[in-house]
VEXLUMFI-646292 format. One record per residue: x, y, z negated of N, C-alpha, C, CB in turn; residue in one letter. Coordinates in steps of 0.1 Angstrom, whole numbers, plus 5000, padded with zeros to 4 digits. Each point is the difference from the previous one (the first is absolute). Glycine has a CB too. Layout:
N
XYZXYZXYZXYZA...
//
This chain:
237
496946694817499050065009498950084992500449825016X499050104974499050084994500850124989498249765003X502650254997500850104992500450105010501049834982X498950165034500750145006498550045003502949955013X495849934989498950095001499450104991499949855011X500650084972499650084993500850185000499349734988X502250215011500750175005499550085013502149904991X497050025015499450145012498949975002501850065014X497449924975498450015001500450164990498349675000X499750385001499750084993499950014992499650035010X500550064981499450024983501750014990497049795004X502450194987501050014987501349935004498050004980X501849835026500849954997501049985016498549914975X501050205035500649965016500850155001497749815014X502950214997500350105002499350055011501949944991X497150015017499550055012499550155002499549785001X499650224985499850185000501250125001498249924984X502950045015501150105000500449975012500650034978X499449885030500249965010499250055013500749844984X498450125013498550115009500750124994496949865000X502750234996500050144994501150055009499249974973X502549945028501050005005499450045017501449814979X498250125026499749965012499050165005500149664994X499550364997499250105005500950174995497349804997X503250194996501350115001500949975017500450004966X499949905035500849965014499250075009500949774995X497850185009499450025010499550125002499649814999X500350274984499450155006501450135001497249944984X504149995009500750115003500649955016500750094972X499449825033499949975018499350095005500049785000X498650214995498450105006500650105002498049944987X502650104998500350194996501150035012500050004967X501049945033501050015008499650005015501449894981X497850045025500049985015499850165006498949734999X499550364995499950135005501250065006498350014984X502450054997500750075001501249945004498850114988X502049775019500949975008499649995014501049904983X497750105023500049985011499750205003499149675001X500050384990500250165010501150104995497550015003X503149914987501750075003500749955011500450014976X499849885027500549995011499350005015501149904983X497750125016499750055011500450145002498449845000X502150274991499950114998502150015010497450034972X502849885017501649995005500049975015501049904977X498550025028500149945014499550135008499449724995X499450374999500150135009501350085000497750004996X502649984996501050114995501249955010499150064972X500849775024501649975012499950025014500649814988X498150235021499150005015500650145002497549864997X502350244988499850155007501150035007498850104983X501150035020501350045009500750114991498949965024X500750034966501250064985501149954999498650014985X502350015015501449934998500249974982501250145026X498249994971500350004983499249904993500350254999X498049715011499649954994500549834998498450215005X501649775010500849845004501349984990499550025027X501750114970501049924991499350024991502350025007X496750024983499950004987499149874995500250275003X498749685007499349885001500649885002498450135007X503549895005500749884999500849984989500050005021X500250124971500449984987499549894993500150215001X498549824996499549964989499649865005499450254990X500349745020500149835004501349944997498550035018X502450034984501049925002500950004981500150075034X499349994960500049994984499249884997500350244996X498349765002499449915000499249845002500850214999X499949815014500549885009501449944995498750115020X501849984976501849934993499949984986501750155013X497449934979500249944984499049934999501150174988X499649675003499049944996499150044990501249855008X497650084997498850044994499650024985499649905019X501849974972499750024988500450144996500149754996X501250285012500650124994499350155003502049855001X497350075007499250195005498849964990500350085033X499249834962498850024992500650054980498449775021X503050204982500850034986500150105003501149844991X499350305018500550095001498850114997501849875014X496950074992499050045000499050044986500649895021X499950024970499049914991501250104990498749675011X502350274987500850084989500750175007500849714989X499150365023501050085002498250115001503149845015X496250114986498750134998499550004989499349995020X501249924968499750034985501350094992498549775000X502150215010501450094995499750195008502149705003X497450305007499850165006499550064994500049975017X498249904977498850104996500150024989498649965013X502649974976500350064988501150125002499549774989X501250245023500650114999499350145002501649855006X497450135003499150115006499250034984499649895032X499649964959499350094992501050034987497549905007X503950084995500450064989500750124999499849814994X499850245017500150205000498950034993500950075023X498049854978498850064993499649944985499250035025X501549824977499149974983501749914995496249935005X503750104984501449924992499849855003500250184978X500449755018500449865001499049945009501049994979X498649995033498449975004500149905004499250165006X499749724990499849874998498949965016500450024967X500649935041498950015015500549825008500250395007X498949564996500649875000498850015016501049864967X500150055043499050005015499449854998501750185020X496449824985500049905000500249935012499050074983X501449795011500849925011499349895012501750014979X496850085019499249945008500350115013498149874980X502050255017499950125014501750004999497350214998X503649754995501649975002499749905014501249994971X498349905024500349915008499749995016499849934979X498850135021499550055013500150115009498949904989X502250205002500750115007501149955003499150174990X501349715002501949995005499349905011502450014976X497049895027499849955011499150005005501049934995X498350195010499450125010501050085009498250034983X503249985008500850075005501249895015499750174970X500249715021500549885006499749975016499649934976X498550035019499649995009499550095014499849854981X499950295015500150075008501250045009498450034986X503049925011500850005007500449895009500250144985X499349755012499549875011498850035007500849834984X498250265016498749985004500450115014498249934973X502950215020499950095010500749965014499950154981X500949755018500449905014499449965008500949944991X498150035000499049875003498650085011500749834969X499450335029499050095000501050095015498650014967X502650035029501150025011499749925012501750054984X498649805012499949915012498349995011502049854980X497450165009498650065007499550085004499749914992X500950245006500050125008500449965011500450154984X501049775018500950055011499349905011502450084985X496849795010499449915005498750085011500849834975X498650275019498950095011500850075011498450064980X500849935031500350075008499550154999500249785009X500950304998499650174997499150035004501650075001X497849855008498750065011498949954989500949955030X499050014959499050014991499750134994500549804998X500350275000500250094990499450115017502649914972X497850095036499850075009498149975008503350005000X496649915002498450004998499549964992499949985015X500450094970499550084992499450145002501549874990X500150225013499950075000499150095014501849914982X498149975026499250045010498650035003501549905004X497949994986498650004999499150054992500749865008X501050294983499350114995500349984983498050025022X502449834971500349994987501550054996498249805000X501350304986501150064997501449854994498050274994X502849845002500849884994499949904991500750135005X498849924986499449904987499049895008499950214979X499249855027499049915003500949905013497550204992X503449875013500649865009500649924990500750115022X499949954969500749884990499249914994501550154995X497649904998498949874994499049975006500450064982X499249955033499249915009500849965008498150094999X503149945010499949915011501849914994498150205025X503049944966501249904995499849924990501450155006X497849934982500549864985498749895009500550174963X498449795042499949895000501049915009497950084994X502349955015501749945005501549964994499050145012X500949974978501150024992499949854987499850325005X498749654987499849944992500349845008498550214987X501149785025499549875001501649985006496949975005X504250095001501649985005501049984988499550175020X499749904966501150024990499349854991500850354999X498149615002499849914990500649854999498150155002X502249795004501249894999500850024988500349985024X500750164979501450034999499150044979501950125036X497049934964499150064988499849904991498950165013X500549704998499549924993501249894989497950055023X503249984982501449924995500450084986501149945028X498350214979500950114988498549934988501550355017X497649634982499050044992500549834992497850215017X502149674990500149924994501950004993497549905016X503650204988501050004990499850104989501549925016X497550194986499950094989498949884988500250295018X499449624988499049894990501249954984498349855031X502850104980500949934992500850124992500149785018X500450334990500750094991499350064988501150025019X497749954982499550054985500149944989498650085010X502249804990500649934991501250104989499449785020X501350274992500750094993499750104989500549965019X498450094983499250044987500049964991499050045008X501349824986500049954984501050054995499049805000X502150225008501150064990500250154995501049845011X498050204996499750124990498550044988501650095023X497949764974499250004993498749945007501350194989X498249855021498649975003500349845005499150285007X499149724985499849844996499449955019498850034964X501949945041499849975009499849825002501250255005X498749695005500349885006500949864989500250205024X501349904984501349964993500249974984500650145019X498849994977500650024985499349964989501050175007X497449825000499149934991500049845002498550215000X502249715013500749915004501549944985499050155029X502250004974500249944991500350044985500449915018X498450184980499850014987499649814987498950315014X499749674997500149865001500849864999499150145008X502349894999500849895002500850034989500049955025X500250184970500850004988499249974985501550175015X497749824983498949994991499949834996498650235012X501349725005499349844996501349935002497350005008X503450044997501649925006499749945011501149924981X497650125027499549915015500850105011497149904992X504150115012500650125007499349945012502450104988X497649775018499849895015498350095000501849654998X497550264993498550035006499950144996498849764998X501250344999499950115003500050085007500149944990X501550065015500550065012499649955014501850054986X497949765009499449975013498950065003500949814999X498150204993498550084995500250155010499649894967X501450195025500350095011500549975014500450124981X500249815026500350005012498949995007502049924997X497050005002498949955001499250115008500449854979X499250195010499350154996500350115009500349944977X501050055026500650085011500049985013501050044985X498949805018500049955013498150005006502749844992X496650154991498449985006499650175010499149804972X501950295015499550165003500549995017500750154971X500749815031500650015013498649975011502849914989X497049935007499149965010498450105002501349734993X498350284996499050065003500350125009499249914979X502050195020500250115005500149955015501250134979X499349775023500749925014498650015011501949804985X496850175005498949945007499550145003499649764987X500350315001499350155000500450085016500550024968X500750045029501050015012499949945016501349984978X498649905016499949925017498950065007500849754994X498050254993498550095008500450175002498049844986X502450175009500350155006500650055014500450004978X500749865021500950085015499349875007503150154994X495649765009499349985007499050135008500549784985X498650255000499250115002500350125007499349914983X502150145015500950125003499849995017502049994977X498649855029500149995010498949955009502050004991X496849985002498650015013499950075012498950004982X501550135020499950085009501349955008498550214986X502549705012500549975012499349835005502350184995X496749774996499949895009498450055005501949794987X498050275012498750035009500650095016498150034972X503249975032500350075010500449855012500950274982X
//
């Protein structure tokens, strides 16, 4: 006992500082990632609404790529197949060129790409959730389009799609695990950088599950106040 506290206390002789440090690479490429997967896919979910035909197959495309390849392999494809272009692109211009992607914006573009194709469903299903006569006394009471869209649909839109958001947010938590295998000291890998170091593989990884389930809960709690708060305006009716 006093030997696994010493391996995850702080300082020289614990691992906890790589461990924290871990924890906070997790939590901020999650951060990084939520933006840019939730207004890409809000962008897609317009795009599946319009009355484009080109635009709908080109957006069910790319969901249905996305949605089919697993995640490790879209973050390998990503991570190794755009260090391979932008050495082709700079070597029209410079001989041998030494260009390496970092695997912090790898990681958060390949699963930004992920998640925005779960989220644009999730954003679809909440369009289709309003009734037309919103958009129409909108347009009645004189607000142009934009302004019906961000006063009277996205607050509608936000509080119908957030359930289905709140599920995507807590699996993009865990899929950032995926990230240690292309380098970044995340969660996992400073986890089991650790287990391979001391031979503690049990308490380390348990250390990580942990870690992952506290992040979970917190998000759980975070969350629950949100789509409380979201939904005030129907218990005051």
């Amino acid at each position: 006992m006093d030997e696994a506290l010493t391996l995850l206390s702080f300082g020289p002789e614990g691992w906890s500082d790589e461990i924290a440090s871990g924890v906070i690479v997790t939590v901020s490429l999650a951060l990084a990632t939520l933006p840019f997967g939730l207004l890409l896919g809000f962008f897609i979910a317009l795009a599946k609404d319009s009355d484009e035909p080109a635009l709908r197959l080109a957006t069910e495309i790319y969901t249905t790529i996305f949605r089919g390849l697993p995640e490790l392999l879209t973050l390998f494809i990503v991570f190794y197949g755009a260090q391979i272009i932008i050495r082709q692109i700079a070597g029209l211009f410079v001989d041998q060129p030494t260009i390496e992607i970092n695997s912090f914006v790898a990681g958060m573009f390949a699963l930004g790409l992920v998640f925005s194709s779960y989220a644009s469903e999730a954003f679809l299903s909440a369009f289709k959730g309003i009734p037309s006569g919103q958009y129409e006394g909108g347009f009645a009471v004189g607000l142009t389009r934009f302004q019906t869209m961000r006063l009277v649909i996205l607050p509608q839109l936000i509080r119908l799609a957030l359930p289905a958001l709140s599920n995507l947010w807590l699996i993009l938590l865990k899929d950032t695990a995926l990230v240690s295998v292309i380098g970044l000291t995340d969660i996992l890998r400073q986890s089991g950088i650790a287990a391979r170091v001391t031979k503690e593989a049990f308490l380390f990884f348990g250390t990580a599950c942990l870690l992952y389930l506290v992040l979970a809960i917190i998000s759980s709690v975070f969350l629950g106040y949100i789509e409380r708060w979201s939904k005030r305006g129907e218990a005051m009716r």
